[in-house]
C-alpha positions in Angstrom: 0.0 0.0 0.0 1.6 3.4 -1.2 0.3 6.9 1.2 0.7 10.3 -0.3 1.3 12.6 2.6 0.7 16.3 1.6 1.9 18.8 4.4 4.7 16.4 5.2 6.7 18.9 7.3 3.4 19.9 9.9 3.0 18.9 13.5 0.0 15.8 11.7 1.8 15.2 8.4 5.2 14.4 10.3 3.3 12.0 12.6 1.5 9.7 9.8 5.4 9.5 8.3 5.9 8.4 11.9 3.7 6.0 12.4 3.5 4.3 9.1 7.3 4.7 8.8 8.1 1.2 9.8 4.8 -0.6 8.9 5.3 -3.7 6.7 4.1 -3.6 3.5 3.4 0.5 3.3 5.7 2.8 1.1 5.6 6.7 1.4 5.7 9.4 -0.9 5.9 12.8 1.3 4.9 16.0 0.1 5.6 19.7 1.5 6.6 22.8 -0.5 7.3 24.9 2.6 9.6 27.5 2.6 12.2 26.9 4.9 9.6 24.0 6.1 8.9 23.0 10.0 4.9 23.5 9.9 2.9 26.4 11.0 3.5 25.7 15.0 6.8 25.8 14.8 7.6 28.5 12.9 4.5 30.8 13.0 2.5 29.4 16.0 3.0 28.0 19.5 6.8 28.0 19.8 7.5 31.6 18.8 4.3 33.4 20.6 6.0 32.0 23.3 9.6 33.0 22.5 7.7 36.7 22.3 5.7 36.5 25.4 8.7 35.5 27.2 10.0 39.1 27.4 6.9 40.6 28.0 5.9 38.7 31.1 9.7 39.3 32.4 8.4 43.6 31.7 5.5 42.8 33.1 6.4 41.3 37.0 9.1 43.4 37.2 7.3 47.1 36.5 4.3 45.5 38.7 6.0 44.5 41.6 5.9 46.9 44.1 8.8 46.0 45.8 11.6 46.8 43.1 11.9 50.9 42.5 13.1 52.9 39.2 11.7 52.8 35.7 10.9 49.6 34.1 12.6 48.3 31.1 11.9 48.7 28.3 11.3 45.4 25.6 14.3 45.6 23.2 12.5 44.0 20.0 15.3 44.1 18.0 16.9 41.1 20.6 13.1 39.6 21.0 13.1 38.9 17.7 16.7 37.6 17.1 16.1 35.5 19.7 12.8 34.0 18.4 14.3 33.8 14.8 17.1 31.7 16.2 15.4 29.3 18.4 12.5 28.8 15.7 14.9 28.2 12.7 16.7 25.5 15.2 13.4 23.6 16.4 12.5 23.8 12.1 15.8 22.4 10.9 15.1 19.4 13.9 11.9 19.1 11.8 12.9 19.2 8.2 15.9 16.5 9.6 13.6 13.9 10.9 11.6 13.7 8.0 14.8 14.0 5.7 15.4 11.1 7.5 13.1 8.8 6.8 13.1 9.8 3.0 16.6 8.6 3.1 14.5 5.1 3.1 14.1 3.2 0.3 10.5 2.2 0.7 10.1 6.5 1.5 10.3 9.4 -1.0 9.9 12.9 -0.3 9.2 16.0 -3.0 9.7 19.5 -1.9 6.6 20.7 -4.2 3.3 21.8 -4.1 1.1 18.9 -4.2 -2.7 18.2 -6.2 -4.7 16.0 -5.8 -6.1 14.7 -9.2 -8.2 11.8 -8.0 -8.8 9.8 -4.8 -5.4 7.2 -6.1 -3.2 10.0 -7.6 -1.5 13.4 -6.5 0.8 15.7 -8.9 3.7 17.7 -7.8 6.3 19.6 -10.2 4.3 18.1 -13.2 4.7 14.4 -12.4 2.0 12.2 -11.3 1.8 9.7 -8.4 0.2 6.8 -7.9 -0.9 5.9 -4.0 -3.8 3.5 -2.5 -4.6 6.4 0.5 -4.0 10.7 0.7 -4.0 12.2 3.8 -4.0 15.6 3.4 -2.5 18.0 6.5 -1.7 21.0 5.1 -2.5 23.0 8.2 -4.6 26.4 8.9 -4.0 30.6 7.2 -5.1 33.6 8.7 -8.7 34.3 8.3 -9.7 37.6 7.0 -13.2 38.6 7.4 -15.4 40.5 4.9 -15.2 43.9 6.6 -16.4 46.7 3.9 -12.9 48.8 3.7 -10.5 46.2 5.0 -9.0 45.7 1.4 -8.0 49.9 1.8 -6.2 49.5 5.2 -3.2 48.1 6.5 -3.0 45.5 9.4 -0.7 43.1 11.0 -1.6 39.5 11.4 0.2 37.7 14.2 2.4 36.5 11.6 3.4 40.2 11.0 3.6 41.0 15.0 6.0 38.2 15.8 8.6 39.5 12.8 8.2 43.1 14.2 10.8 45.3 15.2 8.5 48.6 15.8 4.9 49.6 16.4 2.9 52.2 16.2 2.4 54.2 19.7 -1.7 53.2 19.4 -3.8 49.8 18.3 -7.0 48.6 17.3 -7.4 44.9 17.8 -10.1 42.6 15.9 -10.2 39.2 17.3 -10.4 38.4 21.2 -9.3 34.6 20.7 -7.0 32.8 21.4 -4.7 34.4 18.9 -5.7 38.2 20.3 -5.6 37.0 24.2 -1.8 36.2 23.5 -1.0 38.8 21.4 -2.3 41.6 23.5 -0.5 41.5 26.3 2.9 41.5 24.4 1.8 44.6 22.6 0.7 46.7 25.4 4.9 45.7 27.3 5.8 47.0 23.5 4.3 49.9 24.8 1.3 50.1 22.5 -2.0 52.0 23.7 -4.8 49.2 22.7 -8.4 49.2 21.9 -9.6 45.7 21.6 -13.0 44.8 20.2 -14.6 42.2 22.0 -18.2 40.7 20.4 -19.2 38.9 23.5 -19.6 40.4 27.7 -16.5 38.6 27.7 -13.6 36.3 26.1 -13.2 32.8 26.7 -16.0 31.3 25.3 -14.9 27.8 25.9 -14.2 28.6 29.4 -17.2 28.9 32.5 -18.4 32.4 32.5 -16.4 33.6 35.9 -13.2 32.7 33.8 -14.0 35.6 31.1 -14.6 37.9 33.7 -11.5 37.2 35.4 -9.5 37.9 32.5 -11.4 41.2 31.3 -10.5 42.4 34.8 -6.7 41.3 34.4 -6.0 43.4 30.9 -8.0 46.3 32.1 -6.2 46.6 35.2 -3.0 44.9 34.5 -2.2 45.5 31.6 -4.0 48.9 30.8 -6.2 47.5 28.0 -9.1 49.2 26.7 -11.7 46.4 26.0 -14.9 47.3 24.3 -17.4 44.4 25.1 -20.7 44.0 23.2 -19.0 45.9 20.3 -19.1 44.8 17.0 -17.1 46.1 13.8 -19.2 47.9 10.9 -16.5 49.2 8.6 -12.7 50.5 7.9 -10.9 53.6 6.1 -7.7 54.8 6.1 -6.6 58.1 7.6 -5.1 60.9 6.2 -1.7 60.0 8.5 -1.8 56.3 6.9 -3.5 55.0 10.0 -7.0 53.1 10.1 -10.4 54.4 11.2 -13.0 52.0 12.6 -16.5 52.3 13.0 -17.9 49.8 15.3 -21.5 49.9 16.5 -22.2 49.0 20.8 -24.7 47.1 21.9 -27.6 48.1 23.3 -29.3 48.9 26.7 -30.2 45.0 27.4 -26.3 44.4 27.1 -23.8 45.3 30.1 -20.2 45.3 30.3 -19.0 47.9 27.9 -15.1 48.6 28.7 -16.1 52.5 28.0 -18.0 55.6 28.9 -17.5 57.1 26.3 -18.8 54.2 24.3 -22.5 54.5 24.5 -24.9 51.5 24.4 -26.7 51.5 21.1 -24.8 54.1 19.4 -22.1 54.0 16.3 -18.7 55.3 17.1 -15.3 55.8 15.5 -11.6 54.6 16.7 -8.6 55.5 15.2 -5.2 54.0 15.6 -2.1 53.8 14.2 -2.3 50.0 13.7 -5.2 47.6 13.1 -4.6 44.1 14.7 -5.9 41.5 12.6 -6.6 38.2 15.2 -9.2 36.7 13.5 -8.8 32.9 14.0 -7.6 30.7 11.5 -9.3 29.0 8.5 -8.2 25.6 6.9 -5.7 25.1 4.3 -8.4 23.3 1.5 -8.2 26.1 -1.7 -5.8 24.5 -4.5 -5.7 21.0 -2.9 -7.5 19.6 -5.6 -10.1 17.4 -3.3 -13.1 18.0 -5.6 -11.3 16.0 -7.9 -11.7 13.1 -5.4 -15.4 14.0 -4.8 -14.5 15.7 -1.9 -15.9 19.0 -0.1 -14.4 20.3 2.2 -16.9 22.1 4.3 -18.7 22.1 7.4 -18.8 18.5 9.0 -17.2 17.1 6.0 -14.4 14.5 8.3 -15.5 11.6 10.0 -14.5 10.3 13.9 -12.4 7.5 12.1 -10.3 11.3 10.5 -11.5 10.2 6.8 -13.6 12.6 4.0 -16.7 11.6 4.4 -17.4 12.2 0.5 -14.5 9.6 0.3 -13.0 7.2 2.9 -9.7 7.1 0.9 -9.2 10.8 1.8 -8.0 11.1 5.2 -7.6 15.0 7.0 -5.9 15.9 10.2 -5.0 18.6 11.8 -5.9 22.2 12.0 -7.3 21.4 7.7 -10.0 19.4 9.2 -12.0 21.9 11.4 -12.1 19.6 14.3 -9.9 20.8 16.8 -6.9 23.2 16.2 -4.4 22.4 18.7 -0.7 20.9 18.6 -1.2 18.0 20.4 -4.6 17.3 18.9 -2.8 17.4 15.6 -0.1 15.1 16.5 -2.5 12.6 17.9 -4.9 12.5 14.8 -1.4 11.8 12.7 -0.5 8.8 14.6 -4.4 7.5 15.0 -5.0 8.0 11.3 -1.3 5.8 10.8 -3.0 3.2 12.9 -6.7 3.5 11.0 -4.5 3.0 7.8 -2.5 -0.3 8.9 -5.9 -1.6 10.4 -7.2 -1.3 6.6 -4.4 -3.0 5.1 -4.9 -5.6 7.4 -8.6 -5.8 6.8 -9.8 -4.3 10.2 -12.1 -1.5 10.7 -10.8 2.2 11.3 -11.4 3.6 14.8 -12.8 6.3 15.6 -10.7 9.0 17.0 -11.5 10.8 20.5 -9.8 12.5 22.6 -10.3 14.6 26.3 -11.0 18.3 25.8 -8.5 20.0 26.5 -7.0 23.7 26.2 -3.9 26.0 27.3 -4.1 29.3 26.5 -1.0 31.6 27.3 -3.2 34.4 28.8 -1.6 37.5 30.7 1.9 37.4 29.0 2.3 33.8 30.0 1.8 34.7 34.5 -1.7 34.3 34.1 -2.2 31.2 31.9 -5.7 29.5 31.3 -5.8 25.8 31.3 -9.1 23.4 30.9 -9.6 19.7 31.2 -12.7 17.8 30.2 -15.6 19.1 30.9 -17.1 22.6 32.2 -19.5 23.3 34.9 -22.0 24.0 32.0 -21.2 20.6 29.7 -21.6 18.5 33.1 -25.3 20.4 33.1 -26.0 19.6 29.9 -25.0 16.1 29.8 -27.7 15.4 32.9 -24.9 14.1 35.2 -25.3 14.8 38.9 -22.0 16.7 40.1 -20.6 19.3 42.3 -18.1 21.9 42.1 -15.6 23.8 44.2 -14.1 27.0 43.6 -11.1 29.0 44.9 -9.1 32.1 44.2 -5.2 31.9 43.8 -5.0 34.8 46.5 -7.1 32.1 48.9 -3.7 30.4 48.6 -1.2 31.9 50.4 1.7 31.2 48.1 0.1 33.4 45.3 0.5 36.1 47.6 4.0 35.5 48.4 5.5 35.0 44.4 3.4 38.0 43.7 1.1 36.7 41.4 -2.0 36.9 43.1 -4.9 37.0 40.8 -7.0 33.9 39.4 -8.9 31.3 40.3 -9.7 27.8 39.4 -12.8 25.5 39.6 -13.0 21.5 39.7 -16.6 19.3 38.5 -16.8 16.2 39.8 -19.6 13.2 39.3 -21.5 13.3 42.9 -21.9 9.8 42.5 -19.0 8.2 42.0 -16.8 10.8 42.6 -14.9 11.2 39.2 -13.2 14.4 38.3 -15.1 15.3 34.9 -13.2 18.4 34.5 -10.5 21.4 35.7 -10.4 25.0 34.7 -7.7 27.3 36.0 -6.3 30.7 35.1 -3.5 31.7 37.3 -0.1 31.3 38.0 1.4 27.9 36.9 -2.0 26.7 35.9 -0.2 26.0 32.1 2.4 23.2 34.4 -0.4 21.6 36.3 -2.2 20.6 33.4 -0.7 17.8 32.9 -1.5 16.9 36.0 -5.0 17.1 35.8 -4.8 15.7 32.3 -3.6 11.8 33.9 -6.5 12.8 36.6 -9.5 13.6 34.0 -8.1 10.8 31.1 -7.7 8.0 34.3 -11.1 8.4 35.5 -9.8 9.0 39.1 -12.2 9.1 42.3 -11.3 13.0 43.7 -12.1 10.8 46.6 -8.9 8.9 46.2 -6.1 11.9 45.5 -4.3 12.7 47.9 -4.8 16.5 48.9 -1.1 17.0 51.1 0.4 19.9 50.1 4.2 20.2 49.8 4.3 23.9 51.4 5.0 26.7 49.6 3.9 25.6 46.5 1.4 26.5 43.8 -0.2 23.0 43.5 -2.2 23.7 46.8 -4.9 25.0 45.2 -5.1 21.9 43.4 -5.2 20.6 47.3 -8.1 22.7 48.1 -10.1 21.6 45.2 -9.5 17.9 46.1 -10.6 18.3 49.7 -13.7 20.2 49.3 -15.4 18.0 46.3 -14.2 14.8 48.3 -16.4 16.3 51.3 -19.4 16.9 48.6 -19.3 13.9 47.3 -19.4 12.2 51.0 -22.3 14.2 51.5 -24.0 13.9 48.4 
């Protein structure tokens, strides 16, 4: 059985080369035109938002903490950037050498060319065709630019553009409050950039409890000095006379609270003007020029399967961020591997599984101090599904070691099945909250009775909220 693998290079494509690598009777052709190559989190995603974010949470603790005197530093982004390019480039050429690797294989062939796919058994790349028994296509995810009348006449910056920046404009505008724009933000504003971010809902985090949002709102305002327009939604762009942009943006009205300003009347239309627009918009798949309708395949809406394979065409298999499921690393990674399994389990005349996997977020929220981390479900998913739990809440500053590293603010919140115990699900946005989610990963994935976990904390450390958590569901779910 021969596998075309277009988007080689990714975070899902290298993982089907991984897993089918050493499979008996499977060849590989691999496909991947990037330029220098490494996939998008790698070179324009997780690793370097972090590389970024690293210097501005280092601005951050030191101008907040009251205890250290003079003026704060200032973010030098020549060196941010250096440094970023650097590390990135290295983690890439790690990439590019493990699947140069296996093309070193006889029974593997790679070509550094953008790949088509002419029908459901053949791809073309640099004008020669291939023949293959299964594609899986991973090309990955692109900025998403929405249809905003005027947006073709302004400038913006994508995070793409932020992360290579070695200047901004003193003020901002910021479209997108997701994922994307939660990290982005904070970096900008230790850049030193006066930001007015548009936020649609009373609150970001929309996979998140509601007290999470809130929390968060409450941390850019004050922390970070964040202008956040809530219930405001964008209406149209121009350029200004200065070769800034203009946006018009209408507020919600009276039946809507939470708007970040006074002088942003409910119901009303107003203008903002910036030097920059911010353009964090989410992502959208990688699916124009693939050539899938040519395997009756359309890519849209619900158009993958559990088992990761078209459902227009079971010889088509999509993962990662090009299949709309779920756009995360590790998601990614683990669809690659899966769909190498679902593939051997065909050639040996066994039935595909069906892929599923824990919920499961990390979002580097306030610079990286204040991350926000979620297993399984929330309070309002364990509702919906009918289950009978409880819940226990704390804020970080309950904790006195919060208070002592100077980090104070957060708060986490733990579900738990009142009948048996199990944890069902974690949220947490404070301090640390990115480390202990692994933790709380083995506790969610295992099934474990809260019951059972031991709740001693190792004093002064940041896991005793975790402690906290443990010992007041146990006691619900004794009384229960």
């Amino acid at each position: 059985m021969k596998v075309a693998v277009i988007g080689a290079y990714g975070s899902a494509g290298v993982a089907v080369a991984e897993g089918l690598v050493d499979a008996d009777g499977i060849s590989l052709v691999l496909f991947d035109d990037g330029e220098p190559g490494g996939g998008l989190c790698i070179l324009r995603g997780c690793m370097p938002s972090k590389e970024v974010l690293s210097g501005a949470a280092h601005r951050y603790q030191a101008r907040a903490d009251e205890r250290l005197t003079g003026k704060a530093h200032e973010l030098d982004l020549d060196e941010v950037v250096d440094r970023k390019d650097d590390h990135v480039l290295g983690f890439a050429e790690h990439r590019r050498d493990a699947v140069h690797t296996m093309a070193e294989r006889d029974d593997v062939e790679f070509v550094r060319e953008t790949a088509r796919v002419v029908d459901d058994t053949t791809v073309e790349a640099g004008g020669d065709e291939y023949d293959v028994d299964r594609v899986v296509v991973a090309t990955g995810s692109s900025v998403n630019v929405p249809d905003l009348p005027g947006i073709e006449d302004v400038g913006y910056m994508t995070s793409d553009d932020v992360l290579d920046a070695r200047s901004f404009g003193d003020t901002g505008v910021v479209m997108g409050f997701g994922t994307t724009g939660m990290e982005m933000v904070p970096y900008l504003a230790e850049a030193g950039v006066d930001l007015t971010v548009i936020e649609h809902d009373a609150a970001p985090l929309d996979y998140a409890d509601d007290g999470f949002g809130r929390e968060l709102l409450e941390l850019y305002r004050d922390e970070f000095g964040v202008e956040v327009l809530t219930h405001t939604y964008e209406q149209s762009l121009e350029p200004t006379e200065d070769g800034g942009v203009r946006l018009h943006v209408e507020v919600g009205d009276e039946s809507e609270s939470g708007i970040g300003s006074d002088e942003f009347y409910q119901g009303e239309e107003h203008v903002i003007e910036a030097d920059d627009l911010y353009l964090f918009t989410g992502r959208k798949p990688n699916v124009e020029g693939l050539g899938l309708e040519n395997a009756g395949v359309e890519p849209t809406g619900d158009w993958v399967d559990g088992t990761l394979r078209a459902r227009d065409n079971p010889r088509v298999y999509a993962v990662g961020d090009l299949n709309g499921r779920e756009p995360i690393l590790h998601v990614a990674k683990e669809e690659g591997y899966h769909t190498a399994e679902n593939i051997i389990a065909e050639k040996e005349g066994r039935e595909p599984r069906r892929y599923g996997f824990t919920k499961h977020r990390v979002t580097f929220t306030g610079a990286g101090v204040y991350p926000f981390a979620r297993l399984g479900m929330t309070e309002e998913e364990a509702r919906e599904s009918g289950v009978d739990y409880v819940v226990a809440e704390r804020d970080a500053a309950s904790d006195g070691v919060f208070k002592t590293k100077d980090v104070p603010h957060g708060r986490a919140k733990l579900v738990v099945d009142a009948n048996d115990g199990t944890v069902l699900g974690w949220q947490a946005l404070h301090y640390h909250a990115d480390a202990m989610a692994k933790t709380m990963q083995v506790v969610v994935e295992l099934g474990l009775d809260v019951r059972d976990l031991p709740h001693r904390a190792y004093h002064p450390t940041t896991p005793e909220i975790l402690d906290g958590l443990f010992r007041e569901t146990a006691e619900k779910v004794r009384e229960f």
